[in-house]
C-alpha positions as CSV (number, residue, x, y, z in Angstrom):
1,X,-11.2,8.5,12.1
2,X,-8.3,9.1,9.7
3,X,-6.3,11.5,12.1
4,X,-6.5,8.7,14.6
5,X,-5.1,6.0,11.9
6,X,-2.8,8.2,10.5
7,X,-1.2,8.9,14.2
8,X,-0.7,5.2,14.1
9,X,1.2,5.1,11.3
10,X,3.6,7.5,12.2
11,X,4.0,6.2,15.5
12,X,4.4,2.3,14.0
13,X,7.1,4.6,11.5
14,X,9.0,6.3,14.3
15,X,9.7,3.1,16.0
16,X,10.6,1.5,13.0
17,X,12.9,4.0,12.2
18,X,14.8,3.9,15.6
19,X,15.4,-0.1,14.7
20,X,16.3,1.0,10.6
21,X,19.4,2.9,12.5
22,X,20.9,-0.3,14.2
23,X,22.0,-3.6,12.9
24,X,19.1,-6.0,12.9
25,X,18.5,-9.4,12.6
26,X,16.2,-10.6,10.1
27,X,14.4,-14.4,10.6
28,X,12.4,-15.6,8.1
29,X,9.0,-17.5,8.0
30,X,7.6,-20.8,6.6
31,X,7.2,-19.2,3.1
32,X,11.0,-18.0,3.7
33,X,9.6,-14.4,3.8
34,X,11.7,-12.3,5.8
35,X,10.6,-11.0,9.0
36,X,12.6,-8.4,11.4
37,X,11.5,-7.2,14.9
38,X,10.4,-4.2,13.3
39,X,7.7,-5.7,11.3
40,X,6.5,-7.3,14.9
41,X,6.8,-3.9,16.9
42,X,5.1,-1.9,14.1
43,X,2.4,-4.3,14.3
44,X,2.0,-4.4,17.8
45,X,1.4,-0.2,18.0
46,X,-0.7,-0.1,15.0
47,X,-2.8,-2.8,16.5
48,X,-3.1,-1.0,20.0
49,X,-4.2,2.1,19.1
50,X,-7.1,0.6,16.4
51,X,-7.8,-1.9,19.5
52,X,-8.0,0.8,21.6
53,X,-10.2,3.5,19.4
54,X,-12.1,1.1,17.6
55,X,-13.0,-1.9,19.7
56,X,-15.7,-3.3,17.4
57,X,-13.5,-3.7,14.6
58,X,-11.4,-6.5,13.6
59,X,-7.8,-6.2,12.4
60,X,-6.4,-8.7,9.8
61,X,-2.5,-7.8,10.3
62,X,0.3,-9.7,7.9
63,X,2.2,-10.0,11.4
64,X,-1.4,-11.0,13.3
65,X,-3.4,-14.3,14.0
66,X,-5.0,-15.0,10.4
67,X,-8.7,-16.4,11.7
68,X,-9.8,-18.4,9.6
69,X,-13.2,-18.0,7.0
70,X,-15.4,-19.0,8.9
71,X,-15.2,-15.9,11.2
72,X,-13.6,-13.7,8.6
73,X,-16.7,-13.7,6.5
74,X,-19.2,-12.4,8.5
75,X,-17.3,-9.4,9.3
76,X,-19.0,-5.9,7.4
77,X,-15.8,-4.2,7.9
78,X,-12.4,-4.6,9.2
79,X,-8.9,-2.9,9.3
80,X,-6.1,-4.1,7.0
81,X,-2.7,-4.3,7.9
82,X,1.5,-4.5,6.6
83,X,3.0,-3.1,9.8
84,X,6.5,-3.1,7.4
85,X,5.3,-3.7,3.6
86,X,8.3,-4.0,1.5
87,X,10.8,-5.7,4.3
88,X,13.2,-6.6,2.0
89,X,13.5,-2.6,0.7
90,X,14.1,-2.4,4.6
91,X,16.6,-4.9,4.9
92,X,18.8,-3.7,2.2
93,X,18.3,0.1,3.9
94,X,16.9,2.2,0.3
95,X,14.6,3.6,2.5
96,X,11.6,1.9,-0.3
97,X,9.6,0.7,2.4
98,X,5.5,1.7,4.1
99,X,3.2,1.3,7.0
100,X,-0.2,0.1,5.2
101,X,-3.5,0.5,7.3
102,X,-6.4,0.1,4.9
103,X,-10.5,0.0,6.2
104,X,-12.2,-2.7,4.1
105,X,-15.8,-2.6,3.6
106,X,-17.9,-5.0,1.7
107,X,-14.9,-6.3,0.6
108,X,-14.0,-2.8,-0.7
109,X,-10.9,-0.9,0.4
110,X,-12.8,2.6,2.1
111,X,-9.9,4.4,4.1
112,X,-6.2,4.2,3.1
113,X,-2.6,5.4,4.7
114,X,0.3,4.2,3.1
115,X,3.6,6.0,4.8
116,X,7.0,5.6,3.9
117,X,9.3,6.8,6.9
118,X,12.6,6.4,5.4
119,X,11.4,9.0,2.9
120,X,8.9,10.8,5.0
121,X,6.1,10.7,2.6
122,X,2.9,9.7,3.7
123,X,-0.3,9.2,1.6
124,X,-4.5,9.2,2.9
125,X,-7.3,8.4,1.1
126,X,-10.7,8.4,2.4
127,X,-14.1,8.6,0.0
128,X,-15.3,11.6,2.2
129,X,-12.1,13.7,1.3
130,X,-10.3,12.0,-2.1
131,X,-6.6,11.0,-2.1
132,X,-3.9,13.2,-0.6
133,X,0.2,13.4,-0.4
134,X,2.1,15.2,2.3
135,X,6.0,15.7,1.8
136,X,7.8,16.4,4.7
137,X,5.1,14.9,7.4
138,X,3.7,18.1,9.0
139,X,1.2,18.1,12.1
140,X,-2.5,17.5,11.7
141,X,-5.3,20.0,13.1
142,X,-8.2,18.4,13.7
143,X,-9.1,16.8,10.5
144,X,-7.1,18.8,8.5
145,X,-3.5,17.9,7.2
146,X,-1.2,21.1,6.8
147,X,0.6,21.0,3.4
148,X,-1.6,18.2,2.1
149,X,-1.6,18.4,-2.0
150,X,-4.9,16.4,-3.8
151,X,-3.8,13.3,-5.8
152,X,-3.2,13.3,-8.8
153,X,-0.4,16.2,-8.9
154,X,1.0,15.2,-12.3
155,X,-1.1,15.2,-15.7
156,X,-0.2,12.4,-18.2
157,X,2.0,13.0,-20.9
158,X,1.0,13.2,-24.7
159,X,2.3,9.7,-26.5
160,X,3.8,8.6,-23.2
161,X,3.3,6.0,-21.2
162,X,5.2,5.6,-17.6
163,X,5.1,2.2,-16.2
164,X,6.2,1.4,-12.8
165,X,7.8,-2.2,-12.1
166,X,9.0,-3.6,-9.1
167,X,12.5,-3.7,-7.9
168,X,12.3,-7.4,-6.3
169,X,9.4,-9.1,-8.8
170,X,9.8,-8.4,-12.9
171,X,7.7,-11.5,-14.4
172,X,7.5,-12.4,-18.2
173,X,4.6,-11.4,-18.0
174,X,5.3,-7.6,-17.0
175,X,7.7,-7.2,-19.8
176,X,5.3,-8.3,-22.2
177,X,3.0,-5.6,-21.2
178,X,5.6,-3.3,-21.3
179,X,6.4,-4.3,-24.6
180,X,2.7,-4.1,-25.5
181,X,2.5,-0.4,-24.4
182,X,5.2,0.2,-27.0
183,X,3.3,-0.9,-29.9
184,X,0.8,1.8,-29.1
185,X,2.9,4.7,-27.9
186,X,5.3,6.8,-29.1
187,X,7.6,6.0,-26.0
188,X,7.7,4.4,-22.8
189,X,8.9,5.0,-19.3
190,X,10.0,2.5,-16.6
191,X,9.9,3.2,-13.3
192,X,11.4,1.3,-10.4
193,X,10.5,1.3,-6.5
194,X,9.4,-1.0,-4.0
195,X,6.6,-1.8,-1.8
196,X,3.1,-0.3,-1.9
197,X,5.1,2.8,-3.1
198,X,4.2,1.5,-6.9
199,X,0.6,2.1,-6.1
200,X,1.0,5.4,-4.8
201,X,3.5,6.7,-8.1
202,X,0.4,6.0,-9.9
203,X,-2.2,7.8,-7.4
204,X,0.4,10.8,-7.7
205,X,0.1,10.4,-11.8
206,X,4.2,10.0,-11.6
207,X,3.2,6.5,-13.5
208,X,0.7,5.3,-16.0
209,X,0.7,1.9,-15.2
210,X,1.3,-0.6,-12.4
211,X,1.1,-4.4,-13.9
212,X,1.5,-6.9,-10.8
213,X,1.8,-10.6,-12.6
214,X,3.4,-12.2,-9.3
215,X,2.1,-12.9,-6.5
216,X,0.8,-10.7,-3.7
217,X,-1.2,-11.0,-0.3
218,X,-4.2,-8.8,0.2
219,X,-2.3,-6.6,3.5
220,X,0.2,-5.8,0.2
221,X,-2.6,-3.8,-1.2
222,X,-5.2,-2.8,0.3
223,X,-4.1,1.0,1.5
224,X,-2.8,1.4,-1.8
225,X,-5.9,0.4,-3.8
226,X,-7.4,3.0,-1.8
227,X,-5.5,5.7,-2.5
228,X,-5.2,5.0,-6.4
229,X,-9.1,4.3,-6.6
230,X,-9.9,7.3,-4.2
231,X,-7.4,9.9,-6.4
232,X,-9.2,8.8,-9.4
233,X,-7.5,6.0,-10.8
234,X,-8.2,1.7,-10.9
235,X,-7.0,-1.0,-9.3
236,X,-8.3,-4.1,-11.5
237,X,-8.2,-8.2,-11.7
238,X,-5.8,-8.5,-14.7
239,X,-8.2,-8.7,-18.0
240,X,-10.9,-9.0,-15.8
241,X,-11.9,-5.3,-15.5
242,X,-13.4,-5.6,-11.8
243,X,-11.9,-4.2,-8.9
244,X,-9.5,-6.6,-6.3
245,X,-12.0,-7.6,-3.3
246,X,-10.5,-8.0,0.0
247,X,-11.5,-10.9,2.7
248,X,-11.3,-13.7,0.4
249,X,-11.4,-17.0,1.4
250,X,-7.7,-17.5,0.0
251,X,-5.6,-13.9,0.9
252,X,-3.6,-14.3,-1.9
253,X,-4.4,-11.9,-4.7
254,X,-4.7,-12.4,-8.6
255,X,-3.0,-10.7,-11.0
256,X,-3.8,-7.0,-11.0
257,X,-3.7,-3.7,-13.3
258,X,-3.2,-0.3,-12.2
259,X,-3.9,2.9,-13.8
260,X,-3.9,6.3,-13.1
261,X,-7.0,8.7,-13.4
């Protein structure tokens, strides 16, 4: 299953790249999100080739009809998708952008690929296998990746803590924590990148800590939460301690804590 999901991602990456080289134009929806025709061609390749391999499964896509409860409860398990997550990273061109496909199960993210094609890092979880980078995207054999390293690659440092923020949301709330983690450490780091790619600096162990106190749908998460929670690490309700469920009646997420393993 995952080399099939992970060929989707690069394909939906490809073609975003070719559109990352030209001068775009950007809409924006009813929430004033933006929205480019890369986001709505990723999601139209991602969604064939699930269609196509995995009939029997829905697909909730950010760019995709959004059925509504009714229906969306009785499904057992379903693909999650942000054909662009981070379209704002894409719009200013840092290259801080992913393809998220995540397999939800019981309301529990299973399967995860986050890739980032701007920086040609892509990231797979699954809870046969664990969590896995691979710099450089090489070819797949069969089920194996070539030059695939196990998450986490970095251990945590003695009296540090690394914190990784976002470079479009820092709430009140986020520097509080920050400033928190200071009264218990000897110092503290602060990270900044975009999109899911805060989720996956903590998988890899290059953060401590991702605090999200804003807002954030559940297509934003769901291949990341996999890939912290299969390398080891949590993805938790803020002061809740439980893990974020997926296929709620509202998509919107709470407030969320990540850590590393």
């Amino acid at each position: 299953m995952k080399k099939i999901v992970i060929q989707a991602a690069l394909d939906a990456g490809k073609e975003i790249m070719n559109i990352y080289e030209t001068d775009f134009d950007v809409e924006y929806k009813e929430d004033e999100s933006p929205l480019t025709i890369a986001d709505q061609r990723s999601h139209e390749i991602i969604k064939e080739v699930l269609q196509e391999n995995y009939p029997e499964v829905p697909i909730l896509s950010e760019e995709g009809a959004h059925l509504p409860y009714e229906e969306r409860k009785l499904w057992k398990e379903f693909w999650l998708v942000d054909p662009i997550d981070g379209t704002k990273e894409f719009i200013k061109k840092n290259g801080e952008f992913t393809v998220n496909i995540a397999l939800i199960r019981d309301g529990k993210p299973v399967l995860g690929v986050v890739y980032a094609p701007a920086l040609d890092d892509l990231y797979v979880a699954d809870e046969e296998r664990g969590a896995y980078k691979i710099s450089a995207v090489l070819e797949s054999t069969g089920e194996e990746l070539v030059g695939a390293e196990r998450l986490p690659l970095l251990s945590s440092k003695p009296g540090v803590a690394s914190v990784v923020a976002s470079r479009s949301h820092m709430s009140e709330e986020t520097e509080a924590f920050i400033n928190q983690l200071k009264e218990t450490h000897d110092e503290v780091e602060t990270v900044s990148a975009g999109s899911s790619l805060k989720l996956c600096l903590v998988a890899e162990g290059k953060a401590d800590y991702y605090p999200r106190f804003a807002p954030t749908m559940e297509w934003d998460t769901g291949a990341g939460q996999a890939i912290v929670e299969l390398s080891g690490g949590k993805v938790e309700v803020a002061n809740e301690e439980v893990p974020l469920t997926y296929n709620k009646e509202v998509l919107r997420n709470p407030w969320f804590l990540a850590q590393r393993a």
